[in-house]
C-alpha positions in Angstrom: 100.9 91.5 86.3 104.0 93.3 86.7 107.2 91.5 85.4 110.0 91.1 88.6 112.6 89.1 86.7 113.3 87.6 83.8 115.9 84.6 83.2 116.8 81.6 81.5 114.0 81.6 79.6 111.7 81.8 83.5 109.4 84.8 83.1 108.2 85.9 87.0 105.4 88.1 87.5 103.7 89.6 90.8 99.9 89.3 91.6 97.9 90.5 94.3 94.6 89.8 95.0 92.3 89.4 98.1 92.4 86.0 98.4 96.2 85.3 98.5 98.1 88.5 99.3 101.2 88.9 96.9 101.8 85.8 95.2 104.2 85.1 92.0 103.0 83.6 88.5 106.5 82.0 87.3 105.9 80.8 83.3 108.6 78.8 81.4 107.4 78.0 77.8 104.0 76.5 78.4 104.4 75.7 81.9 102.7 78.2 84.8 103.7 78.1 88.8 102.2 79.8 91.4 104.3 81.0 94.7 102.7 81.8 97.4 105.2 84.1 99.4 104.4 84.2 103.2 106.2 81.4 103.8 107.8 81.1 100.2 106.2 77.8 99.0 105.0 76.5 95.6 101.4 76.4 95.4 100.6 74.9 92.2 103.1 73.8 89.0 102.9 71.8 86.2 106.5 73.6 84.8 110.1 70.8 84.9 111.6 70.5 88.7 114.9 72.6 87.8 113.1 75.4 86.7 110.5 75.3 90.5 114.2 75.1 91.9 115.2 78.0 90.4 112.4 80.0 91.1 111.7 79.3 94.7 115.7 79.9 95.1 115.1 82.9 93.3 111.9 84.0 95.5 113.8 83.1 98.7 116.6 85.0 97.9 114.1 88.4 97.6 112.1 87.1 100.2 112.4 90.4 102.3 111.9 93.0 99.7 108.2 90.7 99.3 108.0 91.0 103.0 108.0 94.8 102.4 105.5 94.5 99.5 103.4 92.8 101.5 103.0 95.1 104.1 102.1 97.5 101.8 99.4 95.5 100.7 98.0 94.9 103.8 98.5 99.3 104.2 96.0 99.3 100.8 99.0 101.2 99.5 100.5 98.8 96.9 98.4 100.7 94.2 101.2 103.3 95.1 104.2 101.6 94.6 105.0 101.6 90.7 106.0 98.8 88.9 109.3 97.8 90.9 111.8 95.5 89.0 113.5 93.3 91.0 117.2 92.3 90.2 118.4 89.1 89.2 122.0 87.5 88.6 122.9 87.1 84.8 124.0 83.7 84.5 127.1 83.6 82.0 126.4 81.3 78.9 128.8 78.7 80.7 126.6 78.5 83.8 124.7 76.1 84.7 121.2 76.3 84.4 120.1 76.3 87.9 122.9 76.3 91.3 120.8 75.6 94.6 122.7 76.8 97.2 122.9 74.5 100.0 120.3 74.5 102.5 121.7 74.5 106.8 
């Protein structure tokens, strides 16, 4: 599983198999959490509520560069693409660990 991003101490890694399409694996310590990502939705977590905040703010903030990666999938051309790294803010050491933006 390719690693997308990797912050306060939240490792997220892309999957994609037959049965879900692209999903995410996000792992914090022990803990595991599995996005599905058309809708983004949590599908299954046993890691602390700030840190599925964080990650489905996180996924919904890249949600249309997943949008591209699944098309691709459905293409059978995602064994193409190379491992793609997907940017993430640097919180500063002051930061909070997780801001939610608001939702409208």
């Amino acid at each position: 599983m390719p690693v997308l991003a990797m912050f306060q101490g939240i490792v997220i890694r892309m999957l994609t198999d037959r049965t879900f399409g692209v999903h995410l694996h996000a792992f914090h310590g022990n803990s595991e959490m599995v996005v599905a990502l058309d809708p983004v939705r949590m599908l299954q977590s046993d890691a602390p509520i700030w840190v599925e905040r964080c990650v489905l703010e996180w996924a919904r903030r890249h949600e249309c560069q997943f949008q591209r990666l699944g098309q691709l999938h459905r293409l059978n051309l995602l064994h193409r693409v190379s491992a793609c790294r997907i940017p993430s803010r640097r919180p500063s050491a002051a930061a909070a660990p997780c801001r939610l933006s608001p939702t409208v």
